[in-house]
MIDOSE-1310 file (N, C-alpha, C; in nm, 2 decimals, decimal comma, always signed):
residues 196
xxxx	+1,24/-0,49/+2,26/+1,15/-0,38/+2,23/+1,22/-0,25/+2,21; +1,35/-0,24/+2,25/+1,45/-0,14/+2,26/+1,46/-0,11/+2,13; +1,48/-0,24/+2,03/+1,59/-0,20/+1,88/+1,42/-0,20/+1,80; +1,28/-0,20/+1,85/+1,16/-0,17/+1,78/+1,15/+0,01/+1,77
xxxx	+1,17/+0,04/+1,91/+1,14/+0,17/+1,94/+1,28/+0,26/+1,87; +1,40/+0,19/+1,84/+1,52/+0,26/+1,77/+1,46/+0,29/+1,62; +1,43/+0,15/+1,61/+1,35/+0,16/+1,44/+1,27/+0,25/+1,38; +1,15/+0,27/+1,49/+1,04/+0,33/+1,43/+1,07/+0,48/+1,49
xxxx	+1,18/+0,53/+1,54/+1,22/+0,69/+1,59/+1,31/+0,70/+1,43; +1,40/+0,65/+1,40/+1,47/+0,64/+1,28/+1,41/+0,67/+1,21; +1,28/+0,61/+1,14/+1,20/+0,60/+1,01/+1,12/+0,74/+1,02; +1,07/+0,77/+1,19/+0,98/+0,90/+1,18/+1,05/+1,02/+1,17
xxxx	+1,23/+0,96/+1,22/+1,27/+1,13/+1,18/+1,34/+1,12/+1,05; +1,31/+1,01/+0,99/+1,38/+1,01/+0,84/+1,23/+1,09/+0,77; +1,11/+1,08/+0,81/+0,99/+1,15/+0,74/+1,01/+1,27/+0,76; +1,06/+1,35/+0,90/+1,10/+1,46/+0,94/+1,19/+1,54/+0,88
xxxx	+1,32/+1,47/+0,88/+1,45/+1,48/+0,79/+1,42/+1,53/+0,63; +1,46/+1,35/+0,59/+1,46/+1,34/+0,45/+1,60/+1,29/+0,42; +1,64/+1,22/+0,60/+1,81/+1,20/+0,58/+1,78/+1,03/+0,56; +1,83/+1,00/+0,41/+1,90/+0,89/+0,37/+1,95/+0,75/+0,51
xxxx	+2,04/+0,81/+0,57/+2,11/+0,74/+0,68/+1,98/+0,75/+0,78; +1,90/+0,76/+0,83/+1,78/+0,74/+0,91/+1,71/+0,63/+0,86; +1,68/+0,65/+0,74/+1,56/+0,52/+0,67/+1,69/+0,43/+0,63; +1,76/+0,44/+0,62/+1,87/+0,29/+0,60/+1,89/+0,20/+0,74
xxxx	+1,96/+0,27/+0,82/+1,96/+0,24/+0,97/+1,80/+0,19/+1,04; +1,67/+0,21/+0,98/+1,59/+0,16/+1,03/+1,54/+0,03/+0,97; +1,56/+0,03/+0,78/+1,56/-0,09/+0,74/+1,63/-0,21/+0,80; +1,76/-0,15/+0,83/+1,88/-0,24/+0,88/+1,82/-0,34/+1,04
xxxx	+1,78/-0,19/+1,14/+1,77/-0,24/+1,24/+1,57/-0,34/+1,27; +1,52/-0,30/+1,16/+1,40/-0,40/+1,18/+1,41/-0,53/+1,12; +1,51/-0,52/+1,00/+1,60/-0,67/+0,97/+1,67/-0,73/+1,07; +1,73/-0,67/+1,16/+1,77/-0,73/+1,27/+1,69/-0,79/+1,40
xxxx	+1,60/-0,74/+1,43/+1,48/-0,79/+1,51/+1,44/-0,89/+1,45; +1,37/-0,86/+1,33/+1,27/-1,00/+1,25/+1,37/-1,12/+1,28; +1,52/-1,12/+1,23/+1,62/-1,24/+1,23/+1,63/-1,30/+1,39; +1,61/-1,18/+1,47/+1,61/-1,23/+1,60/+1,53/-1,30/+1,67
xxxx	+1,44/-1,31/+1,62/+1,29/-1,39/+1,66/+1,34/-1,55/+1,57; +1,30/-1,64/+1,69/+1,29/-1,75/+1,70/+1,19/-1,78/+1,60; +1,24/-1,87/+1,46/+1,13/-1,91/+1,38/+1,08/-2,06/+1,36; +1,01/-2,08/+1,52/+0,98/-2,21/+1,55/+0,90/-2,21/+1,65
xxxx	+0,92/-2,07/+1,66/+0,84/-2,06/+1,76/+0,70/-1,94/+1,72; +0,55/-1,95/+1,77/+0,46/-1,86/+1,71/+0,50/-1,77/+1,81; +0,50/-1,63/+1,66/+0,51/-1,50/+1,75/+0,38/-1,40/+1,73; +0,39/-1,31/+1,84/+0,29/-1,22/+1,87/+0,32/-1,06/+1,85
xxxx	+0,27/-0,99/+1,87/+0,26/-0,85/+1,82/+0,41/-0,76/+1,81; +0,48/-0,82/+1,87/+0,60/-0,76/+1,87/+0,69/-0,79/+1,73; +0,67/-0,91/+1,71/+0,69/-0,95/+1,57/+0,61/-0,90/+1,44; +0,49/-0,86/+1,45/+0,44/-0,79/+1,35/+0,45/-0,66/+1,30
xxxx	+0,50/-0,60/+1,50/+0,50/-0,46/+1,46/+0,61/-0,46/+1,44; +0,73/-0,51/+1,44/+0,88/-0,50/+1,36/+0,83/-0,53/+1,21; +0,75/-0,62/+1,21/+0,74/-0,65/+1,02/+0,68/-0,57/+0,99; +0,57/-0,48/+1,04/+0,51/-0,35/+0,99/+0,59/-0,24/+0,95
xxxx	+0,70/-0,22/+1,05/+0,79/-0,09/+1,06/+0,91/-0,11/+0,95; +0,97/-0,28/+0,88/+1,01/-0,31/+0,80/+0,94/-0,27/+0,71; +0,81/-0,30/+0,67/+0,74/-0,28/+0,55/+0,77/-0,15/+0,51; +0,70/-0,05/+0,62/+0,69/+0,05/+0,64/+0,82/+0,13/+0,55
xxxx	+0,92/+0,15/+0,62/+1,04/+0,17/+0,57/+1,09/+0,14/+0,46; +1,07/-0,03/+0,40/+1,07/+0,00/+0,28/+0,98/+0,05/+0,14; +0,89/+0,06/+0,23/+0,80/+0,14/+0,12/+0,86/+0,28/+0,13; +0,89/+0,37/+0,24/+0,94/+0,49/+0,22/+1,07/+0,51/+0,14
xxxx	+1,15/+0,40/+0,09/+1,29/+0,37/+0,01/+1,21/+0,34/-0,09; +1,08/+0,26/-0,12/+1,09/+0,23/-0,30/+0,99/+0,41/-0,31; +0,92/+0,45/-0,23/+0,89/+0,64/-0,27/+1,01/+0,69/-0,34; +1,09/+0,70/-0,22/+1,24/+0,77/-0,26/+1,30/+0,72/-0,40
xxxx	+1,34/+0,61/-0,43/+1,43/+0,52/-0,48/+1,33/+0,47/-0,64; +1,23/+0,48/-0,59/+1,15/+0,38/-0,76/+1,21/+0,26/-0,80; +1,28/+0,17/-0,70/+1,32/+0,04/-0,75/+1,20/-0,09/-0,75; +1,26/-0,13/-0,82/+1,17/-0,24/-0,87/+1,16/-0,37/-0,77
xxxx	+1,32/-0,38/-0,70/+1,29/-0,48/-0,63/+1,24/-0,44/-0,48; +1,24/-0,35/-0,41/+1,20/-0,24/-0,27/+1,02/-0,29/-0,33; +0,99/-0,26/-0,44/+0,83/-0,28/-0,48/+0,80/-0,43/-0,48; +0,88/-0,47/-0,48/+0,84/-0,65/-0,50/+0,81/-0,67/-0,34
xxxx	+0,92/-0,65/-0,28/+0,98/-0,64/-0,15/+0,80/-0,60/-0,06; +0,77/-0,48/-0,08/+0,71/-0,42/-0,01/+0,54/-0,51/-0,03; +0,51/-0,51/-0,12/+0,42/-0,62/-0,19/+0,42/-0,74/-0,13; +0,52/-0,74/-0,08/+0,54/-0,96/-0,04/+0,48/-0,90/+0,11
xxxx	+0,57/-0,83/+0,21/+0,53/-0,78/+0,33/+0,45/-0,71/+0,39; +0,34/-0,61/+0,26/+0,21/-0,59/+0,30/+0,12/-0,69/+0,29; +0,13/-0,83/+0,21/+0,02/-0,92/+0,17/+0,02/-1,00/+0,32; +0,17/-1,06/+0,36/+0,17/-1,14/+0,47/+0,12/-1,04/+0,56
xxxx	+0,16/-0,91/+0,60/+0,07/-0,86/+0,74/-0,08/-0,84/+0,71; -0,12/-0,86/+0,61/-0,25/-0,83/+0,59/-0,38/-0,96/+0,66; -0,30/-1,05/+0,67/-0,33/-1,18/+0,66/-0,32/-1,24/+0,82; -0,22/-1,12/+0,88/-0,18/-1,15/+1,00/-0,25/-1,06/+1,15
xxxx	-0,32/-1,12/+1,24/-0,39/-1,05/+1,37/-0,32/-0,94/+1,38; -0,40/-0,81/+1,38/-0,31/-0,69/+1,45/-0,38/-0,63/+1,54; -0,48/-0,75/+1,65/-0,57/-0,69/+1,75/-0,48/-0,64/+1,87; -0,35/-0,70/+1,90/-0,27/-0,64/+2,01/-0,18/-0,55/+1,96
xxxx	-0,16/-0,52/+1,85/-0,01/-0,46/+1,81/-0,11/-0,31/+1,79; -0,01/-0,18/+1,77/-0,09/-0,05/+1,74/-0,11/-0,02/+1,61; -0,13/-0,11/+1,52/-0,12/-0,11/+1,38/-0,24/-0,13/+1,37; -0,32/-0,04/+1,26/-0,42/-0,09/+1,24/-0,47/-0,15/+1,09
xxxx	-0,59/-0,24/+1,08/-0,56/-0,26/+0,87/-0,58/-0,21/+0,81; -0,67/-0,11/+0,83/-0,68/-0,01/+0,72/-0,59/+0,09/+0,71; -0,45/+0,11/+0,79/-0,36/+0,16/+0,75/-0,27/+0,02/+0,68; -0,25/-0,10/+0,65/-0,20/-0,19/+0,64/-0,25/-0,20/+0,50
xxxx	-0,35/-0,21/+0,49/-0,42/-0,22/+0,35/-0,44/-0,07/+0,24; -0,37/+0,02/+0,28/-0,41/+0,16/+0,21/-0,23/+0,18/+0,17; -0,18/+0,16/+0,26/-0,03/+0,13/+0,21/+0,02/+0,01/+0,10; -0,05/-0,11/+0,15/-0,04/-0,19/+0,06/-0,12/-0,18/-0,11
xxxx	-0,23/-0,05/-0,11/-0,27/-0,06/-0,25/-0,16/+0,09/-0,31; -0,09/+0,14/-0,23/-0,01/+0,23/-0,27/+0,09/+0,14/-0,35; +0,16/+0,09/-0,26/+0,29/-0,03/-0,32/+0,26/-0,08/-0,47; +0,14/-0,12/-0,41/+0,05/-0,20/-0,60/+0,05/-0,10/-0,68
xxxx	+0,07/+0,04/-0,62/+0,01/+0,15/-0,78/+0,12/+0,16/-0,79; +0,25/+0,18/-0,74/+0,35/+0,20/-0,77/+0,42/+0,07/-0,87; +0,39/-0,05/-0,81/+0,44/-0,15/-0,87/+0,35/-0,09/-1,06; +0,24/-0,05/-1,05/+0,20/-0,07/-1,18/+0,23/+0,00/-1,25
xxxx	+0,29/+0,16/-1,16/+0,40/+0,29/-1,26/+0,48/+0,19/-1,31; +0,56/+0,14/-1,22/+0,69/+0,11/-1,27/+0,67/-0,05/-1,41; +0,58/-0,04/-1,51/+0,54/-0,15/-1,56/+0,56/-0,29/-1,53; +0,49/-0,33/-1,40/+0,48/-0,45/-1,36/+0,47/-0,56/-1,46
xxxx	+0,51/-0,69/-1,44/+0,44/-0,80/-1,54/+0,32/-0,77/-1,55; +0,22/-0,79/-1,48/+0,06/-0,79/-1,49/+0,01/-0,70/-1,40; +0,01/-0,57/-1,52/-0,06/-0,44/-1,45/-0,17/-0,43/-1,38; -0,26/-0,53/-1,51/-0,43/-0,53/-1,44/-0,43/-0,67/-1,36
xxxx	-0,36/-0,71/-1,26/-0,38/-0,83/-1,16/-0,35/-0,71/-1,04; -0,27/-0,66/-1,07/-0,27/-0,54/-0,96/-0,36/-0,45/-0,91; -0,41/-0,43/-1,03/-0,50/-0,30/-0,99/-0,64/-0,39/-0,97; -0,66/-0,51/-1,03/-0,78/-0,61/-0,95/-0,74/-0,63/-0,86
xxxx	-0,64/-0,67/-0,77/-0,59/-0,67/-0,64/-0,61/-0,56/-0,56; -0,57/-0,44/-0,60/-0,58/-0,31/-0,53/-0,77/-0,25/-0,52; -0,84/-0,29/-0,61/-1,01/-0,32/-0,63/-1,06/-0,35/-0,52; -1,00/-0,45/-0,47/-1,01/-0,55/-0,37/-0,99/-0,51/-0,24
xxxx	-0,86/-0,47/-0,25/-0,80/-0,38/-0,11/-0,93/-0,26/-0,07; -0,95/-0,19/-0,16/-1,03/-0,06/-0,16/-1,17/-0,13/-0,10; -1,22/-0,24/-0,13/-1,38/-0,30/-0,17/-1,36/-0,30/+0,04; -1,25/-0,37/+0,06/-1,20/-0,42/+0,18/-1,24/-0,29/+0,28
xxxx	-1,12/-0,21/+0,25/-1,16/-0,02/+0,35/-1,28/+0,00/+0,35; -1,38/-0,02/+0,26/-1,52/-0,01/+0,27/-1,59/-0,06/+0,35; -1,55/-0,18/+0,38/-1,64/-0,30/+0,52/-1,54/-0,25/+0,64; -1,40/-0,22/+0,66/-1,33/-0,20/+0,76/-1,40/-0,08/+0,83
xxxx	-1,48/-0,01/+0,74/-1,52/+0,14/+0,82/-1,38/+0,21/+0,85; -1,29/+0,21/+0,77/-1,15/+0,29/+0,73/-1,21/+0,42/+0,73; -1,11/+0,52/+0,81/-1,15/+0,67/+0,82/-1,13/+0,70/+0,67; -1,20/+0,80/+0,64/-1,22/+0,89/+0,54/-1,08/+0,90/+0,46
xxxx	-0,95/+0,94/+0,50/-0,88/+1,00/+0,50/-0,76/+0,87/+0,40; -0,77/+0,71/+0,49/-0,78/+0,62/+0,38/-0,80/+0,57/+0,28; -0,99/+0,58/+0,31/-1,04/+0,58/+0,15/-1,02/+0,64/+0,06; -1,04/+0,78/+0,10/-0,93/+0,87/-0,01/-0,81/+0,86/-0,10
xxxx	-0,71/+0,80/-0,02/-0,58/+0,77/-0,03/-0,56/+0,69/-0,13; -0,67/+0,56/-0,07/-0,65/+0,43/-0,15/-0,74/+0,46/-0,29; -0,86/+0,52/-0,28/-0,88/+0,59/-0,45/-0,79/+0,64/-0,52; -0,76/+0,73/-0,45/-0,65/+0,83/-0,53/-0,57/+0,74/-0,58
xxxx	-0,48/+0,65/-0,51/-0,38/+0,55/-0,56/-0,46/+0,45/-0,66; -0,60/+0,41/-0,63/-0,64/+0,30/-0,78/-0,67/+0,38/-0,84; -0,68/+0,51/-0,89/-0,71/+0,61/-1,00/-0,56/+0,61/-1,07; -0,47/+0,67/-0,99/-0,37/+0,68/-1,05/-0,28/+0,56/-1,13
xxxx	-0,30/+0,41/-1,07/-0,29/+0,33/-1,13/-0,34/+0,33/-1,24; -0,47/+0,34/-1,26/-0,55/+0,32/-1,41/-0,49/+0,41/-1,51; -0,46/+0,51/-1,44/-0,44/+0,64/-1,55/-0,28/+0,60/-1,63; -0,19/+0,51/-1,52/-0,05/+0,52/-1,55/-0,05/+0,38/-1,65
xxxx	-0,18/+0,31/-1,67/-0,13/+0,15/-1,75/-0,19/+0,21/-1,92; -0,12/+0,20/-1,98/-0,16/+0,18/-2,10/-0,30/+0,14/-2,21; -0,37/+0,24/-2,30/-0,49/+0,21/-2,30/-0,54/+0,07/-2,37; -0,45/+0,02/-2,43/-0,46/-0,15/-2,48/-0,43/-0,19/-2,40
xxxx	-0,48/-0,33/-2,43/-0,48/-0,43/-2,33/-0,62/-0,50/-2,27; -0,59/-0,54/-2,17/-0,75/-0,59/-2,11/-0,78/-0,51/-2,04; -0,94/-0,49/-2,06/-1,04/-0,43/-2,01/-1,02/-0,40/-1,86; -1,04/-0,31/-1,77/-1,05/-0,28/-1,58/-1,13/-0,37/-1,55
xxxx	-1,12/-0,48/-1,48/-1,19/-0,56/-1,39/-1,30/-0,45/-1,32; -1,41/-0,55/-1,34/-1,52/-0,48/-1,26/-1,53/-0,44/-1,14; -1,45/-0,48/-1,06/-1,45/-0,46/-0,91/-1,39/-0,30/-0,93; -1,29/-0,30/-1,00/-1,23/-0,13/-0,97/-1,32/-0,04/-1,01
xxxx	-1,40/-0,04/-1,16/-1,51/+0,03/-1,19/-1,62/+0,04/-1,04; -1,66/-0,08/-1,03/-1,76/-0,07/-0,86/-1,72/+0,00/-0,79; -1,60/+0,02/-0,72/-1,53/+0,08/-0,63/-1,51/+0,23/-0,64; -1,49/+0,26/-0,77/-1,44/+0,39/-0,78/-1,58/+0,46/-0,79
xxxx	-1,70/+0,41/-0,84/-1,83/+0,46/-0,83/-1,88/+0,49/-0,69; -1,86/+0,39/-0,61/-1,89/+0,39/-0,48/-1,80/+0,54/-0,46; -1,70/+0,53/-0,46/-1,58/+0,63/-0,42/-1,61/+0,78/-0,43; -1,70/+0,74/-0,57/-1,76/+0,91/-0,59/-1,88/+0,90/-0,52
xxxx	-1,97/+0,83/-0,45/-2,07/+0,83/-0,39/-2,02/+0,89/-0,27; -1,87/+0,87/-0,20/-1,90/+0,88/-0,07/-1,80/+1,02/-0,05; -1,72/+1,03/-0,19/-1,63/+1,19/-0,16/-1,69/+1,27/-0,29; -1,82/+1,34/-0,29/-1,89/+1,38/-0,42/-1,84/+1,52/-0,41
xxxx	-1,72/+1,58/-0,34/-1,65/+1,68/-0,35/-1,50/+1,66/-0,36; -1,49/+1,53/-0,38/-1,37/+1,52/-0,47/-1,34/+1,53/-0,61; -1,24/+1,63/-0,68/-1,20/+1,63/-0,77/-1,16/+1,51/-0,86; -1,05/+1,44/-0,80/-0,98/+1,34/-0,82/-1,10/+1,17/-0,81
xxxx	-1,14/+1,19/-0,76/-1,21/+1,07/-0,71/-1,35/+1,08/-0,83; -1,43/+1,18/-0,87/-1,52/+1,20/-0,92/-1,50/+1,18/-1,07; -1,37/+1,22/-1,11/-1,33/+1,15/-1,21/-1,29/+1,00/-1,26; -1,27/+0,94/-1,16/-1,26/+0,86/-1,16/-1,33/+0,72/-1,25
xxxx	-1,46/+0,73/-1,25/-1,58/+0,68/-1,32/-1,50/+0,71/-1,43; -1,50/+0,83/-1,50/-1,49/+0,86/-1,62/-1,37/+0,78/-1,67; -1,27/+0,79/-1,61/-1,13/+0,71/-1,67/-1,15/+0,58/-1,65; -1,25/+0,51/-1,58/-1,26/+0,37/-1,60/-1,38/+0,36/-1,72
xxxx	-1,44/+0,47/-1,73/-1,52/+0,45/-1,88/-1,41/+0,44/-2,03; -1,37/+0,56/-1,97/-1,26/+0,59/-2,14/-1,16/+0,45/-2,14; -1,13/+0,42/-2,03/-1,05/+0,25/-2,04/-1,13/+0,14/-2,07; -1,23/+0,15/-2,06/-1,37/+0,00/-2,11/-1,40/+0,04/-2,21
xxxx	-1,44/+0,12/-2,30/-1,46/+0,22/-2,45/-1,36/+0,25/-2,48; -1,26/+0,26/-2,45/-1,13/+0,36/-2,53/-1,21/+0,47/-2,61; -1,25/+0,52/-2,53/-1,29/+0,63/-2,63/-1,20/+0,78/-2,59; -1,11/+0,80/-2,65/-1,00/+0,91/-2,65/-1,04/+1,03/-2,68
């Protein structure tokens, strides 16, 4: 629990910072916990919250960095914790799942293979914060992030899955003083029309 608590001081004063050697040294040392856990054995919250603080971390390196494999990376280890009990650990899903549709919009800047399986995926994530009863401050986040996606993929191609049009509607229903969010409709119009 020692080299958990080294980790996640690292990563929060690398947020503090902005020193390089902080978010390296905590990638490093939550790699080293995860390896140290017996895998044969079922683990509990201590194990997740090292894979959270892994995640974590490397999502704060693909922010920094814009690599392509940090976004693969980050993607593979928000999907498995999403999937994983976090009734003991202090993690909660709707921060699990609001990070995880961040990673996806990023994966879709950076021209993913299949832009629109992501941002159907991230639809999904968002549809999700909605039944979680996610504070305010998430749902926000995770709009903002599936707007930004839509705006960053290209206007050919295939049509926006319906789920993100539903979502983002709902989204202006429940922040009808958001800027960002209230447009939102509209850019999933001009992407189902192309109308420029």
């Amino acid at each position: 629990m020692y080299l958990t608590s080294l980790a996640v001081s690292l990563l929060v004063h690398y947020k503090l910072t902005d020193e390089n050697k902080d978010l390296e040294e905590s990638i490093s040392l939550s790699v080293e916990i995860i390896l140290s856990f017996d895998p044969h054995i079922r683990h509990g919250s201590d194990f997740v919250t090292a894979f959270f603080f892994l995640a974590d971390s490397l999502f704060c390196h693909l922010q920094k960095l814009k690599r392509l494999d940090d976004s693969k990376l980050c993607v593979r280890y928000y999907h498995y914790l999403r999937d994983q009990s976090l009734e003991t650990s202090h993690i909660t899903r709707g921060h699990v799942t609001t990070v995880f549709t961040y990673a996806l919009a990023i994966q879709v800047k950076m021209e993913s293979i299949n832009p629109m399986q992501n941002i159907e995926e991230m639809a999904t994530l968002c549809h999700k914060l909605l039944s979680l009863d996610a504070s305010d401050e998430l749902l926000l986040s995770a709009a903002e992030a599936l707007i930004e996606a839509i705006c960053d993929r290209p206007l050919v191609g295939p049509p926006l899955p319906d789920q993100a049009i539903e979502f983002l509607c709902e989204a202006n229903i429940h922040f009808p003083d958001s800027d960002s969010v209230s447009l939102g409709p509209l850019y999933t119009l001009t992407y189902r029309f192309r109308v420029i």
